[in-house]
C-alpha positions in Angstrom: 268.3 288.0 117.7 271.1 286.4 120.2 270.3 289.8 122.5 266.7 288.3 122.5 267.7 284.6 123.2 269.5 286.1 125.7 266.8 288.4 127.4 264.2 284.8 126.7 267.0 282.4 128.6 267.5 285.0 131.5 263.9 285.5 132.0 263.8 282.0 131.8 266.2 281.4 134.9 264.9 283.9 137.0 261.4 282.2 136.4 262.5 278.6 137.6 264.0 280.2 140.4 261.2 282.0 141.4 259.0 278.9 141.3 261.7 277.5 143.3 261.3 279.7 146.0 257.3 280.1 145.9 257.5 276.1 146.6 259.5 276.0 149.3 257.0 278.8 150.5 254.0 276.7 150.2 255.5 273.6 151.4 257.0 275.4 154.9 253.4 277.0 155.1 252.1 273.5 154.9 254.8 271.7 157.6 254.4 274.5 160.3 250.5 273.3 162.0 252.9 269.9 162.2 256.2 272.1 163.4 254.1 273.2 166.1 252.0 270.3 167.1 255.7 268.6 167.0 257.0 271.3 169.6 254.0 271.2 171.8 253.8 267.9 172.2 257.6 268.3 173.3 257.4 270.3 175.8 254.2 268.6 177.3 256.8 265.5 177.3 259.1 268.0 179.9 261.8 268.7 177.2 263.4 271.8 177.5 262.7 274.6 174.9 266.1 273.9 172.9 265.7 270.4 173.2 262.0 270.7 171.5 263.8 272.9 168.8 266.4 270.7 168.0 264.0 267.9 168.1 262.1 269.7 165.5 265.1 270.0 163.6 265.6 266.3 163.4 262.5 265.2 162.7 261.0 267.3 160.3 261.3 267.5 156.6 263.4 269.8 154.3 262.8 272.7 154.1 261.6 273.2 157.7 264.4 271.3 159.2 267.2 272.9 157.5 265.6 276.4 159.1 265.7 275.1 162.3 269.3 273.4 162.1 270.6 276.6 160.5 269.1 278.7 163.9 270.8 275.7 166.3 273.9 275.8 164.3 273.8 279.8 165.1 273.1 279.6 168.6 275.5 276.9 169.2 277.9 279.1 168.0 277.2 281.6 170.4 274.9 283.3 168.8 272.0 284.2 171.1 268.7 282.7 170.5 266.7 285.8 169.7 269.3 287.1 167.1 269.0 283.1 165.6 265.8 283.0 165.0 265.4 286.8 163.1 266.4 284.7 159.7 263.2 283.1 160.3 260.7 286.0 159.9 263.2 287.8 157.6 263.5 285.1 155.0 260.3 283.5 155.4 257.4 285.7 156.6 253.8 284.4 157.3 251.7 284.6 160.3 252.3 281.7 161.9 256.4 281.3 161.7 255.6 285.5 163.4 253.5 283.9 166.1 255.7 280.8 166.3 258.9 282.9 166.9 257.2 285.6 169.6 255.8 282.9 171.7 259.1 281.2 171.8 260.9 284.8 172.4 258.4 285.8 175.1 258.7 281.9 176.5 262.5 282.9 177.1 262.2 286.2 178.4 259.5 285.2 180.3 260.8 281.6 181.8 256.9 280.5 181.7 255.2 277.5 179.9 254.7 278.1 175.9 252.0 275.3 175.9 249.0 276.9 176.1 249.7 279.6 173.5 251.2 276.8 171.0 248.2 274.7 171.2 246.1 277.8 170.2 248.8 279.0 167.4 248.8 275.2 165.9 244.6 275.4 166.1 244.9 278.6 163.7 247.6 277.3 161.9 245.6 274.2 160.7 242.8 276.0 160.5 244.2 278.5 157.8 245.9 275.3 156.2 242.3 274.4 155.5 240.7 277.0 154.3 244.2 277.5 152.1 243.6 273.4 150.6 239.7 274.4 150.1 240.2 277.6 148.4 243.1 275.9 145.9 240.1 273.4 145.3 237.6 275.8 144.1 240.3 277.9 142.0 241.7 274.9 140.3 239.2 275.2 137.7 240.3 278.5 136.7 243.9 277.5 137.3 243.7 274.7 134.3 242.0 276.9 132.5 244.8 278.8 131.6 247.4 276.5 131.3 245.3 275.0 128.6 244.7 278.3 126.9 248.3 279.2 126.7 249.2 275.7 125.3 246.9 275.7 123.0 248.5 277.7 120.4 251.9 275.4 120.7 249.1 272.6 120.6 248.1 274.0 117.3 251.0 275.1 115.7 252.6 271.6 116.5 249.8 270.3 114.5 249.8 272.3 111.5 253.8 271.1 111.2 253.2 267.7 111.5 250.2 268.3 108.4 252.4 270.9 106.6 255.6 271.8 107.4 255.7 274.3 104.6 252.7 276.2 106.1 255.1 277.2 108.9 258.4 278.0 106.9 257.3 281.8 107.1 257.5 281.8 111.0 260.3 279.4 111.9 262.6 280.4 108.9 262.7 284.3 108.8 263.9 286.6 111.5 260.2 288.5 111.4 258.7 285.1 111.9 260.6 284.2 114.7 260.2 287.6 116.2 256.1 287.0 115.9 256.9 283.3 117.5 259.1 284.8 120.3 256.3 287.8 121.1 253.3 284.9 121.0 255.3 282.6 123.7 256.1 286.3 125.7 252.2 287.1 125.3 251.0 283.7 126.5 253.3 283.2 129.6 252.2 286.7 130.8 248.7 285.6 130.3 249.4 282.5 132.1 250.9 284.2 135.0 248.0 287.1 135.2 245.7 284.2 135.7 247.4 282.1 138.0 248.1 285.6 139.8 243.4 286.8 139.6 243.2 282.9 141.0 245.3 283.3 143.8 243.5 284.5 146.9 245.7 285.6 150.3 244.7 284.1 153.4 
């Protein structure tokens, strides 16, 4: 039994911080169309391309921010740019931080203006951002679906306590009830997670 609670408290922890992680995900997917509009407009002002960066860095929000202060922080060290910004696309890849990076990479190998290719990198960017907030739309449906379905046992077995609490002795009060109890929550955060997973569509 305490090998289970264990297993059930672990698997617990290493589910939080998985959500953890998949929000910062979404919500640096949702700040880079602004990132780049940020750096664009930047260096249409005449700033340099490390002064747009460490602008960014300042004026964005966490997580975004921190990303770009931890790849100034690096450089300033004397850490070259290039081998700064890797962390970047290793830690958080998506198509538009890849694009992001190379045109700053190929901006500094280069020595030419980034504008041009930013402006078309922040037109896809939003666009995709889009198409991500209208296809969240049409799968929210599904999405509450399940969350209801797997609450609804722990809906109804609250009930039937607060009508009985004798009806439930069986379950709560013997080890093979509590082992049926543990395998029902297992069951129903599987089924949870299988339907948030059918409902998620990659852009």
């Amino acid at each position: 039994m305490r090998s289970l609670v264990l297993t059930l408290k672990t698997g617990l922890y290493r589910g939080l911080s998985w959500l953890r992680l998949r929000r910062q995900r979404v919500r640096l997917q949702q700040q880079l169309p602004a990132a780049i509009g940020l750096l664009t407009t930047a260096m249409a002002a005449g700033h340099s391309l490390k002064s747009s960066l460490r602008e960014l860095a300042e004026t964005m929000d966490e997580p975004l921010s921190l990303l770009f202060a931890n790849t100034l922080s690096h450089h300033a060290a004397g850490e070259p740019l290039e081998k700064a910004l890797e962390p970047l696309l290793r830690n958080h890849p998506s198509e538009e931080m890849e694009l992001l990076v190379s045109a700053i990479l190929s901006a500094m190998e280069s020595g030419g203006s980034i504008r041009q290719v930013l402006n078309r990198i922040e037109s896809m960017a939003l666009s995709k951002k889009a198409l991500r907030e209208r296809l969240q739309a049409m799968t929210a449906q599904s999405r509450l679906q399940g969350i209801i379905m797997a609450m609804l046992p722990l809906f109804v077995m609250a009930a039937i306590y607060m009508m009985d609490p004798e009806y439930l002795q069986p379950i709560l009060q013997t080890n093979h009830g509590r082992w049926v109890l543990m395998g029902t929550l297992i069951m129903n955060g599987i089924g949870l997670l299988w339907i948030r997973r059918i409902s998620r569509i990659s852009i």
